[in-house]
Short mmCIF file of the C-alpha atoms (twelve columns), coordinates in Angstrom:
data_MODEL
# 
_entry.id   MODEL 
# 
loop_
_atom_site.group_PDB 
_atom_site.id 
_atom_site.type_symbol 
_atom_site.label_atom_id 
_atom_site.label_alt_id 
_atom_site.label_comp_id 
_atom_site.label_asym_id 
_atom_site.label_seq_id 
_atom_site.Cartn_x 
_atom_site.Cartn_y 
_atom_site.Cartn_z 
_atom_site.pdbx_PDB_model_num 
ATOM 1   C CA . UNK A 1   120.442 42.090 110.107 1 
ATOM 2   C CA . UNK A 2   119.200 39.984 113.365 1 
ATOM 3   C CA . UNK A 3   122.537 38.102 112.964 1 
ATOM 4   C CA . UNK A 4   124.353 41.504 113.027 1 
ATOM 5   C CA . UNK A 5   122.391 42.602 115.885 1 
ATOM 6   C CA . UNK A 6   123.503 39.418 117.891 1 
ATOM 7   C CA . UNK A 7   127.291 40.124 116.889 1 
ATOM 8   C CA . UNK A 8   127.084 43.568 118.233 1 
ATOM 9   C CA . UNK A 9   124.772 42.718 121.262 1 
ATOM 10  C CA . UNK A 10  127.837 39.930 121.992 1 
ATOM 11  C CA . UNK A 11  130.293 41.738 121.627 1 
ATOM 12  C CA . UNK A 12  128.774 44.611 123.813 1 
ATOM 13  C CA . UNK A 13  127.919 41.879 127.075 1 
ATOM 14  C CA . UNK A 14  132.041 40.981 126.452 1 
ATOM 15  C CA . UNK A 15  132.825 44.231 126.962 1 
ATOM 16  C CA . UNK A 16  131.092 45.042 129.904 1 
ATOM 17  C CA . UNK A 17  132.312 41.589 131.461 1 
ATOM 18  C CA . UNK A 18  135.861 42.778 130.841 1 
ATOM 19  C CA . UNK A 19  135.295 45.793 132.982 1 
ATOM 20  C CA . UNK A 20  138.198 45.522 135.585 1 
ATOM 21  C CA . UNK A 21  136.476 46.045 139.186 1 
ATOM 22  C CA . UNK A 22  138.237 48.662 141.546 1 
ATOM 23  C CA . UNK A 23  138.617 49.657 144.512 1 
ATOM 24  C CA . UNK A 24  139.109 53.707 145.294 1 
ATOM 25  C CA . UNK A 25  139.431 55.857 148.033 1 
ATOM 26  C CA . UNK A 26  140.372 59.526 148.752 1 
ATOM 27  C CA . UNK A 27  140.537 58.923 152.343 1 
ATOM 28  C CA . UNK A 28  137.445 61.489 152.161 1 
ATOM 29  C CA . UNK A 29  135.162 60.044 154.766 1 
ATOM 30  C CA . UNK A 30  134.833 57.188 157.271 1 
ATOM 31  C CA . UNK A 31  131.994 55.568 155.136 1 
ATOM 32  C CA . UNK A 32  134.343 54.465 152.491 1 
ATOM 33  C CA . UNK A 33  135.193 51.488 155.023 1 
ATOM 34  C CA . UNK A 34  131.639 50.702 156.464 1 
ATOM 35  C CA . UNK A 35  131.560 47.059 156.883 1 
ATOM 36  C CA . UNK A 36  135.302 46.877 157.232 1 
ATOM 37  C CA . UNK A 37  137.566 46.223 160.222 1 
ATOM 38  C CA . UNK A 38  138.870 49.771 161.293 1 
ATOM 39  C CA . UNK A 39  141.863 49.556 164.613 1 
ATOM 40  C CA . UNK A 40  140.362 51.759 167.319 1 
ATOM 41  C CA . UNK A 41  141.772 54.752 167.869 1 
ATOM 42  C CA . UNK A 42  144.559 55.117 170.684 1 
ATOM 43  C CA . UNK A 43  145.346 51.661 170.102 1 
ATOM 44  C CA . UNK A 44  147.759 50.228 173.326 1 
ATOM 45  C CA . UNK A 45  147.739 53.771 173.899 1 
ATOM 46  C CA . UNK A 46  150.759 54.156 172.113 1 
ATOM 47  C CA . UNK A 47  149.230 55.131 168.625 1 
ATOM 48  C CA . UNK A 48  146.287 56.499 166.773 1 
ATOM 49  C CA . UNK A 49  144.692 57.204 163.557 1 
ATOM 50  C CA . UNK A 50  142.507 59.747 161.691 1 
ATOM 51  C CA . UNK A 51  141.236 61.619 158.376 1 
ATOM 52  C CA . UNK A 52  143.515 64.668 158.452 1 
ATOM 53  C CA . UNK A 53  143.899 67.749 156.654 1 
ATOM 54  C CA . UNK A 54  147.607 68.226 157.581 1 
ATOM 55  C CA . UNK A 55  149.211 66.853 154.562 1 
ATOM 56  C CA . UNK A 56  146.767 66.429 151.529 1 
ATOM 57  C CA . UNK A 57  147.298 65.328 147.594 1 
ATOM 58  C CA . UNK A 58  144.244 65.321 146.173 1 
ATOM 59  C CA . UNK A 59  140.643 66.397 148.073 1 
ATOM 60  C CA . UNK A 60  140.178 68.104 151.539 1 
ATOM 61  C CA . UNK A 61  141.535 64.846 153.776 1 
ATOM 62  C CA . UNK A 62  144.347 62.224 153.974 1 
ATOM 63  C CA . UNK A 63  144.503 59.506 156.422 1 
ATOM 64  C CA . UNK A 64  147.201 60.115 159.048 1 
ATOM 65  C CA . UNK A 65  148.686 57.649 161.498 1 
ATOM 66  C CA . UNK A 66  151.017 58.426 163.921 1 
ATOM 67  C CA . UNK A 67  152.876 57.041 166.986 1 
ATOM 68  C CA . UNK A 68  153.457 58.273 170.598 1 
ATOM 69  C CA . UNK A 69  155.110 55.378 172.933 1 
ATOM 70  C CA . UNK A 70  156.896 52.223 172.497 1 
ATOM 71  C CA . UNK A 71  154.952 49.065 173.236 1 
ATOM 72  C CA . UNK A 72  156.183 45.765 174.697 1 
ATOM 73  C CA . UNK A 73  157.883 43.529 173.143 1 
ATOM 74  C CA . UNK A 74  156.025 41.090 171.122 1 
ATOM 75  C CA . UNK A 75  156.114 37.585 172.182 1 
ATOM 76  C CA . UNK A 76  154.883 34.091 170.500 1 
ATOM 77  C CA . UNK A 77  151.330 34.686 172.095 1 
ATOM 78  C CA . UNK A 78  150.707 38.717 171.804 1 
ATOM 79  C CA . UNK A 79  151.720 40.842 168.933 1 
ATOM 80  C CA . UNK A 80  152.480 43.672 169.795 1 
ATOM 81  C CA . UNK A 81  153.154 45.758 166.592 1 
ATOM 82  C CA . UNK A 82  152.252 49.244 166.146 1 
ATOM 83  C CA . UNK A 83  148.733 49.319 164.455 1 
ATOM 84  C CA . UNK A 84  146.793 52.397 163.283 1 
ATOM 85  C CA . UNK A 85  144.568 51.727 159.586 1 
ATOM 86  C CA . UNK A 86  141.411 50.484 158.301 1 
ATOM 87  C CA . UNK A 87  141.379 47.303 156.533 1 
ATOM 88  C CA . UNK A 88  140.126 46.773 152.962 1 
ATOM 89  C CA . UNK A 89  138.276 43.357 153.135 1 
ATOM 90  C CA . UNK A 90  137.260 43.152 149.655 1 
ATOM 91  C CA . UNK A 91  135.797 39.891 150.260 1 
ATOM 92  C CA . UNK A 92  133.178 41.383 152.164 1 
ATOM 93  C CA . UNK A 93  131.820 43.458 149.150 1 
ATOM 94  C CA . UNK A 94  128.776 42.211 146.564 1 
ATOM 95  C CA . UNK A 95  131.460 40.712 144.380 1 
ATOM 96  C CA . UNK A 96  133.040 39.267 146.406 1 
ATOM 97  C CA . UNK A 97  137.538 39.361 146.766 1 
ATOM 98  C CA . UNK A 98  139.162 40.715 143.584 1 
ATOM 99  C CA . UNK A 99  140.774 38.254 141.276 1 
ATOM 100 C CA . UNK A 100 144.435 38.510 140.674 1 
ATOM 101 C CA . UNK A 101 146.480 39.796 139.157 1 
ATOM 102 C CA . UNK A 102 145.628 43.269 140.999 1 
ATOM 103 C CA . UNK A 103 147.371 46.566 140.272 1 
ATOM 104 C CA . UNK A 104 147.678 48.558 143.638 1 
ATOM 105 C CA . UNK A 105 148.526 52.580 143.692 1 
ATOM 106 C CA . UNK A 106 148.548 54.392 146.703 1 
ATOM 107 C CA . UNK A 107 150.232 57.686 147.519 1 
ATOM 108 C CA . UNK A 108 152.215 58.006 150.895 1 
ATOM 109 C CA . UNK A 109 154.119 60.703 152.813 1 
ATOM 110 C CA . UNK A 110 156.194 59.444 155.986 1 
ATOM 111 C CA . UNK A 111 158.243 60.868 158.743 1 
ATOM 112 C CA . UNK A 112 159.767 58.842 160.427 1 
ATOM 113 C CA . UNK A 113 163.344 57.530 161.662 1 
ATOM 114 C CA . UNK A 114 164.124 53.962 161.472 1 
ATOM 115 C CA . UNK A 115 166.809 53.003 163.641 1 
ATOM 116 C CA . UNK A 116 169.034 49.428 163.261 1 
ATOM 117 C CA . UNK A 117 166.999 46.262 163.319 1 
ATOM 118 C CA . UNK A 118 163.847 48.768 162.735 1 
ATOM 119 C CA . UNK A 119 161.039 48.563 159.656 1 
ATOM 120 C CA . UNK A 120 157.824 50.287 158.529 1 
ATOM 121 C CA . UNK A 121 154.954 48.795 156.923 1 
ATOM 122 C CA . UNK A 122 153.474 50.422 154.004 1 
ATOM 123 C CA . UNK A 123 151.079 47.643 153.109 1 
ATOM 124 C CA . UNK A 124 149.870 44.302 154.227 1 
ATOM 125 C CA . UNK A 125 148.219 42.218 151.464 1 
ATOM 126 C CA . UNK A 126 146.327 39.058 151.754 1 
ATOM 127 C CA . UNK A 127 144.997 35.955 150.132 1 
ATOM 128 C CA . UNK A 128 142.615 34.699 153.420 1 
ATOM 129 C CA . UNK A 129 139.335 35.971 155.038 1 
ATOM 130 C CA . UNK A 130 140.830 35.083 158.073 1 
ATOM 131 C CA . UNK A 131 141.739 37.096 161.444 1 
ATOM 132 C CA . UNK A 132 145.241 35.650 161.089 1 
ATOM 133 C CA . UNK A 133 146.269 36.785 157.817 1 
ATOM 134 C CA . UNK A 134 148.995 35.294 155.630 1 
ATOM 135 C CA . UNK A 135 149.969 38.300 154.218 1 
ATOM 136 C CA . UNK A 136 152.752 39.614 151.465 1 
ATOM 137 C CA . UNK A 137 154.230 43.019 152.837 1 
ATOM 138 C CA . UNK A 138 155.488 45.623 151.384 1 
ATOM 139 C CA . UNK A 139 158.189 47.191 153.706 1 
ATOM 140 C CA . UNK A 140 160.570 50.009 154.490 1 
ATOM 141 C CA . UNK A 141 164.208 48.816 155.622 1 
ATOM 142 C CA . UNK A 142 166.419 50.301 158.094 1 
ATOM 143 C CA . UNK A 143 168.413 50.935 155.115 1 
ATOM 144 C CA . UNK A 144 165.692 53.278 153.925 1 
ATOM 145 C CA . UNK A 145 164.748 50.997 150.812 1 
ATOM 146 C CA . UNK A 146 161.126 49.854 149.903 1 
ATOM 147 C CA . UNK A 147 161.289 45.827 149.797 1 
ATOM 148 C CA . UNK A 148 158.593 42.526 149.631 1 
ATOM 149 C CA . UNK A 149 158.724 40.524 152.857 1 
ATOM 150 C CA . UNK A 150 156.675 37.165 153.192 1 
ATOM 151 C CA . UNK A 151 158.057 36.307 149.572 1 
ATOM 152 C CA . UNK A 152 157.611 33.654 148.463 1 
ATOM 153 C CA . UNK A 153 156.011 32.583 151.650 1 
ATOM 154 C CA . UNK A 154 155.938 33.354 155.252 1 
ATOM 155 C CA . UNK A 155 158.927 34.365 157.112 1 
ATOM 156 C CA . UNK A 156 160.876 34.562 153.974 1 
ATOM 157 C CA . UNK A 157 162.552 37.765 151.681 1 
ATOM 158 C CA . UNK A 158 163.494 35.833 148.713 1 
ATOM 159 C CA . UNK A 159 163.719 38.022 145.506 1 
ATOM 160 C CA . UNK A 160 163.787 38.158 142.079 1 
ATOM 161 C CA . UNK A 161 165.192 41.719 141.913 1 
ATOM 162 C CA . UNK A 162 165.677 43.997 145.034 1 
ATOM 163 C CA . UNK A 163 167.315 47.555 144.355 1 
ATOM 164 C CA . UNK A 164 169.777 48.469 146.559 1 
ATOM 165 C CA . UNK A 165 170.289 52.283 145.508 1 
ATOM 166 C CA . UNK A 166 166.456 53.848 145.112 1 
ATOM 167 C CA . UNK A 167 166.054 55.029 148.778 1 
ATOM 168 C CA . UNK A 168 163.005 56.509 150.117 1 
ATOM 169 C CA . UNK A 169 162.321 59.906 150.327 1 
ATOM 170 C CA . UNK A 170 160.830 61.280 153.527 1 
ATOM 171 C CA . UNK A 171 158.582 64.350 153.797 1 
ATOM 172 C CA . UNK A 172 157.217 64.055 150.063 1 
ATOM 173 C CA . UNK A 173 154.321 62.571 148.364 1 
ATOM 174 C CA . UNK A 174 155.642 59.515 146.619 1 
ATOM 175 C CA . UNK A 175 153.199 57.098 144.562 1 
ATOM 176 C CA . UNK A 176 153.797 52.914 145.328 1 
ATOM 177 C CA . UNK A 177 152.780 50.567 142.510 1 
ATOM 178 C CA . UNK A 178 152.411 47.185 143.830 1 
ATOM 179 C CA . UNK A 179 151.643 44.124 141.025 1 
ATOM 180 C CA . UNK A 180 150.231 40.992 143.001 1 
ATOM 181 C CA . UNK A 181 149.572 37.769 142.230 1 
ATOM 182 C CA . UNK A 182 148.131 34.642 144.758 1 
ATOM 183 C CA . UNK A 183 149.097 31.613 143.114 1 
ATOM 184 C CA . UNK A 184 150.949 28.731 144.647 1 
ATOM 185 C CA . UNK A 185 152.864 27.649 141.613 1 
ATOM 186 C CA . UNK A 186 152.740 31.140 139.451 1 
ATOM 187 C CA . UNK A 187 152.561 33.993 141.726 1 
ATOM 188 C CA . UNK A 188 154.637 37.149 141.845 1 
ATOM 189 C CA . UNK A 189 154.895 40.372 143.152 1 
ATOM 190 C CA . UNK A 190 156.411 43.609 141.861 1 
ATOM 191 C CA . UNK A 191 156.849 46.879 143.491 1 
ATOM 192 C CA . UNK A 192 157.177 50.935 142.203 1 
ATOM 193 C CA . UNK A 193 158.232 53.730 143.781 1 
ATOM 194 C CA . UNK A 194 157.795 56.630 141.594 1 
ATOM 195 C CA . UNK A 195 157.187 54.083 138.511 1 
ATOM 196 C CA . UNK A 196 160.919 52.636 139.228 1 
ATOM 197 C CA . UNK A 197 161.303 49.008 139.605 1 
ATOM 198 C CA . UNK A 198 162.334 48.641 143.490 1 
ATOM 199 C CA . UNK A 199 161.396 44.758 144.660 1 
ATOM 200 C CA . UNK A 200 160.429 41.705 142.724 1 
ATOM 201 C CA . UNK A 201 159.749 38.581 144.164 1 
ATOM 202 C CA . UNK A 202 157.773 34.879 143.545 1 
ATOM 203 C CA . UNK A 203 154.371 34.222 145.594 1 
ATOM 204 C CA . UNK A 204 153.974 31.078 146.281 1 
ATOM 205 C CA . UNK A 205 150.113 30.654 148.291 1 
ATOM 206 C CA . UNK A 206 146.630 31.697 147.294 1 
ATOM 207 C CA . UNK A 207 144.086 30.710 144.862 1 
ATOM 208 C CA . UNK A 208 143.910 33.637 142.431 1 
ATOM 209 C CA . UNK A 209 141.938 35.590 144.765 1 
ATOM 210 C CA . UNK A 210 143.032 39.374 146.636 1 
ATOM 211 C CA . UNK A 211 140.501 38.982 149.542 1 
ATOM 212 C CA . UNK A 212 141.825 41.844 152.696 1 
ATOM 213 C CA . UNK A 213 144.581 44.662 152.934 1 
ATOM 214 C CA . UNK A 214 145.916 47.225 155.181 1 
ATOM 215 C CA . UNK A 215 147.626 50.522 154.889 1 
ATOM 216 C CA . UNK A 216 148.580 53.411 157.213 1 
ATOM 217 C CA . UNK A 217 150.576 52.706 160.286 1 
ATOM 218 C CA . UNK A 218 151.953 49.427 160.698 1 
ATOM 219 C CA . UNK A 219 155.717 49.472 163.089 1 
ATOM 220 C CA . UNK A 220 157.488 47.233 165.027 1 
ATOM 221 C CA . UNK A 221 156.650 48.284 168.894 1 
ATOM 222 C CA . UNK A 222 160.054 49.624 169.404 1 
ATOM 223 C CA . UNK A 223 159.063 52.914 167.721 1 
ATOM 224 C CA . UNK A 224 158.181 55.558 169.875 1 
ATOM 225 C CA . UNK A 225 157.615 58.619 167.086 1 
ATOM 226 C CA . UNK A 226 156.651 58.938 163.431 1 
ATOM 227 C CA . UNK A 227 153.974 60.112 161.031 1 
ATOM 228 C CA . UNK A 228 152.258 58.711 158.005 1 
ATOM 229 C CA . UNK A 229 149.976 59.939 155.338 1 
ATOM 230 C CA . UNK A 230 147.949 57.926 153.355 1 
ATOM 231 C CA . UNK A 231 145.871 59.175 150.039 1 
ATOM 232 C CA . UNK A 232 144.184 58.555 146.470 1 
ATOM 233 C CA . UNK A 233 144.739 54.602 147.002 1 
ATOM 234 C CA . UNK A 234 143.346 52.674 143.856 1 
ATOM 235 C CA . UNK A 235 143.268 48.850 143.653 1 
ATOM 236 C CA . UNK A 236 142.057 47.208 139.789 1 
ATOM 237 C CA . UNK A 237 141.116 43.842 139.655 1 
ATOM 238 C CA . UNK A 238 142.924 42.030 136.844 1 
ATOM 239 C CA . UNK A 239 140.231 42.086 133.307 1 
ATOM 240 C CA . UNK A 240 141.221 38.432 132.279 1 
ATOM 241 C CA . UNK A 241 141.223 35.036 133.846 1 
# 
């Protein structure tokens, strides 16, 4: 009996260790990023950010960033990109960053037009606790297709599979499903839009560790208008080793 009590009692602590961590928000209230890096509001004066009840999926609030103004030109010292989010910097939390592989599901609505040479950022995902990040992107073309950037390392787009015919819709909620794995000989990532294979690329940096992210408004500063709603964004640390 005491031997099937141990079984049991193991079997139970495995269980509980297997428990994949996550990461949720509604975009209900400003709490959800206490301890976090948030962009101030009015940022260059060109753009801003806020819980909105405009457009909602799920709850009373979304988070909405939005533009107003071009910026300068960014340069080699000053970046000068659109910014309007809160960060996610996991490895600020009790358990520290999440280990990958991490599944990612966020639901966005956009308005925006992207002219030539233009992009839109729907996520910036990192591997570093730093300031400067090292990021893997996940991108809107002028072309109006979801695609990786930074793959498999900085300053690159080399992919694996990259659709050429799933555009994105604008005005409509539409759920993203990013894969991600830091590993500098194994890594990958894999993107979704509507559970439809768009983007699939190596990642070649990181230690097996999802440490910061951003979402909301991310543009180059050449933009001078657009919209973007955020909501019900889940991230799930990977169960295994």
């Amino acid at each position: 009996m005491r031997q099937l009590l141990f079984v049991l009692l193991s079997l139970l602590a495995t269980a509980i260790q297997a428990q994949p961590r996550v990461f949720s928000t509604s975009f209900e209230q400003v709490s959800d990023f206490d301890g976090f890096y948030i962009v101030p509001q009015n940022d260059k004066e060109t753009s801003s950010h806020e819980l909105s009840e405009e457009q909602v999926r799920s709850g009373r609030s979304a988070h909405k960033g939005w533009m107003f103004g071009a910026n300068r030109p960014s340069s080699f010292w000053q970046n000068n990109n659109h910014r309007a989010y809160p960060t996610i910097q996991l490895y600020k939390l009790a358990g520290g960053a999440f280990r990958t592989p991490v599944n990612i599901e966020l639901w966005v609505w956009l308005d925006m037009e992207i002219r030539p040479g233009e992009w839109f950022s729907f996520a910036t995902l990192d591997h570093t606790t730093r300031d400067t990040w090292d990021p893997v992107l996940v991108n809107l073309s002028d072309k109006g297709i979801v695609h990786l950037m930074h793959v498999p390392v900085n300053g690159r787009s080399d992919y694996s599979f990259q659709t050429e015919t799933v555009r994105f819709p604008m005005r409509e909620w539409v759920k993203l499903t990013v894969e991600l794995h830091f590993d500098p000989e194994n890594g990958y990532a894999k993107v979704w839009q509507n559970d439809v294979l768009v983007s699939v690329a190596p990642v070649r940096r990181g230690r097996g560790l999802f440490t910061q992210a951003h979402f909301g408004l991310y543009a180059p500063p050449s933009m001078t208008s657009g919209v973007v709603f955020n909501d019900d964004l889940v991230i799930t640390e990977a169960t295994g080793p």
